[in-house]
N, C-alpha and C positions, 0 to 999 in steps of 0.2 A: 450398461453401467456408466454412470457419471464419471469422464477424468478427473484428473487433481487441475486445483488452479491456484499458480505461483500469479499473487494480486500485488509485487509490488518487488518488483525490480529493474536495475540500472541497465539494461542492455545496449545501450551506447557505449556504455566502459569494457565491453566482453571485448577480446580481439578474435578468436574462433569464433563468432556468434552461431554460425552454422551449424556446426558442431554440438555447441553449447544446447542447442536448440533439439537437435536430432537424439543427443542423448535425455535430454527431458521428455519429449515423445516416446521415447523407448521405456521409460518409466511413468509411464500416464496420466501423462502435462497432458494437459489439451490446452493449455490456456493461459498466457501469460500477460498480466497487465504490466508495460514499462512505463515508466515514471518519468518524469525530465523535473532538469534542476533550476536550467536556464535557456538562452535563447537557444545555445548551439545546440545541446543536450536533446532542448526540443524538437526542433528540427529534424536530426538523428532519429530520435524517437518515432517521429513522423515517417519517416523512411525506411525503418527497418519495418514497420507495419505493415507500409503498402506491400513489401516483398513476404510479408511471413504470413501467413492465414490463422496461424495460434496466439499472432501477440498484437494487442491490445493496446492504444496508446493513451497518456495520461500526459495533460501539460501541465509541469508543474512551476514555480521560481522558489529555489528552496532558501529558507533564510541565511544560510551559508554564502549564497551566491548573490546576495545582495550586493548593488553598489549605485548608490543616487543618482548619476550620471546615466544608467541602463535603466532606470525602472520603466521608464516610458516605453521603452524599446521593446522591453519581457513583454510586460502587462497587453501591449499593444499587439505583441505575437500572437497570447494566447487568445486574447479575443477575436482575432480574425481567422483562426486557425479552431477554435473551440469547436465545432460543427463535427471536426473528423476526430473528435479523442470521447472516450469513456467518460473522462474524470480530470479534474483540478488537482492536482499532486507531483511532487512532492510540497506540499507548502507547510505553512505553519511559522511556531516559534522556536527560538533556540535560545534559551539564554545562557549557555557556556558558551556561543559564537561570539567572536568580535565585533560583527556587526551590533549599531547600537538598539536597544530594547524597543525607543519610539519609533526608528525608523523600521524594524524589524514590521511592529503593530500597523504601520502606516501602510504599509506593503499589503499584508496579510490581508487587513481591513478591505483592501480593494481587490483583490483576490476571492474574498467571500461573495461579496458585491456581484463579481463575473458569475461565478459559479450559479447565486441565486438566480441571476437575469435569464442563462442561460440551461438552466435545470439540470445541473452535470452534481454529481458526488464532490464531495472531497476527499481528498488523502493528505493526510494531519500529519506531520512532523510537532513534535511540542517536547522536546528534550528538557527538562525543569521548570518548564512550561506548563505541566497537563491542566491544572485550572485554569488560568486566564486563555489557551487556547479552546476549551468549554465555555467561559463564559462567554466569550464574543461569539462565537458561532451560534449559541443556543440565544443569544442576546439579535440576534439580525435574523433569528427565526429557520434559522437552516434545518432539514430534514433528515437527511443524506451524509452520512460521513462514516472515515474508520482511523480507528488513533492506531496509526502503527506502528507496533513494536512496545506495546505497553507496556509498562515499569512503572506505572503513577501510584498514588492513595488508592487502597481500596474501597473506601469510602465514596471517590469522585467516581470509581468503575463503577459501581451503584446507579450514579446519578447518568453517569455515560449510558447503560442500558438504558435505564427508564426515558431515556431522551429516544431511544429506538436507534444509536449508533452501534457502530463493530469497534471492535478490536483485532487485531492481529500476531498469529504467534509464527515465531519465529525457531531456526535452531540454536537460535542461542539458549532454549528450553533445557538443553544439556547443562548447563551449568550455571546461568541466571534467577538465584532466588526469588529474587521481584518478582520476572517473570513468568515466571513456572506458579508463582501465588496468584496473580493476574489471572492466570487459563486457568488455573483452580477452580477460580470464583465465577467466573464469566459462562451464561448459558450457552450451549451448544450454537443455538439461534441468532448472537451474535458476537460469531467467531469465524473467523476468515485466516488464511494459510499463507507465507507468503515467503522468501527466502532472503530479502531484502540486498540479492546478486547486484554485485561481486564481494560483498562484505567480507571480512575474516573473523571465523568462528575459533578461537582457539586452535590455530596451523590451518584451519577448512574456509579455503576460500570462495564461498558459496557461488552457487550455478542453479540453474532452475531446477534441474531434476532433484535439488536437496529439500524441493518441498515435503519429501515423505520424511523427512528427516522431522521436520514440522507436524506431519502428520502423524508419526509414528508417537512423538513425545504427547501430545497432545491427547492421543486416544491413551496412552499408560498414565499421566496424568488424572485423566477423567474417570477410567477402566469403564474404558466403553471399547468397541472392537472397534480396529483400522475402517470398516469398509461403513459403518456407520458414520464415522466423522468425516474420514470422506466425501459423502453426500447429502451430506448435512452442509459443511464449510461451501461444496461446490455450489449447492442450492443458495446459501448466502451469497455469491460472487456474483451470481448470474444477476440474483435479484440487484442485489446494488449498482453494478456496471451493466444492465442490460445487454448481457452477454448471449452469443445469436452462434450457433454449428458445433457445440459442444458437444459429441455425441461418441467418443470413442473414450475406452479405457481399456485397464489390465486389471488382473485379478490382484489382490495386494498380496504378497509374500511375507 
């Protein structure tokens, strides 16, 4: 049986990571893609990989963590570093950040750039963003990508599939109208699971193993069974991150 695969979380910000880690195994994680935001982030990210054989690493500069003075610095990490990660993420747009919108774009834009040259996915931040972080990516020709944590038009999810992109559900499936209409509409085939750790869900400060939390909403949303959407989502991770030793799970309860 396929594990579950948590595809987008913060595990530089865990302080038990171990832990963290051992209790998602015990819930049948096989698989954890971490994200980075920025250079340190990256780094970390890099480092917990070499030591964990379940987690996955992804360089991202997230528009949050923007600041003109570092871009060169970011950008210039992840491309010399790009060879040992899955995936380009966290990146994307934000526009409730302080950071400004053009240099936000200016960023991102070369960010796509990396990703294209060096055949890696993205992982899409686009907080009031969701069109114009579509139209540039679909505009530089990109293949590869997953909007995480979707909340956009469902109109643009339309056009998001037919681009051949994922989305991502989360648990905040528990109480997120948006969201929970997002995993509605969105076919099994591209949807992906992901806990987006260490977030706070309503007092739940998420951790990897809370992907079933994810998966569980997801399968009562769709009313399809737990073990279906499981290996479904997982088959979607593997194929987008080229994911390689996934081979252990639990029966789902």
């Amino acid at each position: 049986m396929l594990p579950l695969v948590d595809t987008h979380a913060h595990l530089d910000e865990i302080e038990d990571l171990k832990e963290a880690l051992k209790e998602a195994r015990d819930e049948g994680v096989g698989g954890v893609i971490a994200v980075g935001m920025d250079k340190s982030s990256n780094e970390k990210t890099l480092s917990i990989a070499e030591g964990e054989g379940m987690v996955y690493p992804a360089l991202g500069y997230h528009p949050w963590s923007i600041k003109r003075e570092e871009i060169e610095d970011n950008l210039t990490f992840i491309e010399e570093n790009i060879q040992r990660c899955q995936a380009v993420g966290e990146v994307g747009l934000d526009y409730k950040a302080r950071v400004k919108k053009d240099l936000q774009k200016e960023v991102f834009a070369d960010l796509i750039k990396i990703a294209l040259r060096h055949r890696k996915p993205l992982i899409l931040h686009c907080r009031y963003s969701h069109k114009r972080v579509f139209e540039m990516i679909t505009e530089e020709g990109v293949k590869t990508a997953v909007f995480h944590w979707y909340t956009g038009p469902l109109d643009l999810l339309k056009e998001i599939v037919k681009a051949g992109y994922y989305i991502s559900a989360t648990p905040a499936l528990l109480y997120s109208p948006p969201h929970q209409e997002a995993i509605k509409e969105v076919p099994l085939e591209h949807l992906l699971l992901e806990t987006d750790t260490p977030v706070k869900y309503q007092g739940l400060y998420a951790r990897p193993k809370d992907v079933r939390i994810s998966l569980k909403e997801v399968a009562r949303l769709k009313g399809l069974p737990p073990e279906k959407v499981r290996e479904e989502t997982t088959k979607n991770a593997i194929r987008l991150f080229g994911l390689r030793g996934l081979t252990f799970g639990e029966e789902i309860k």
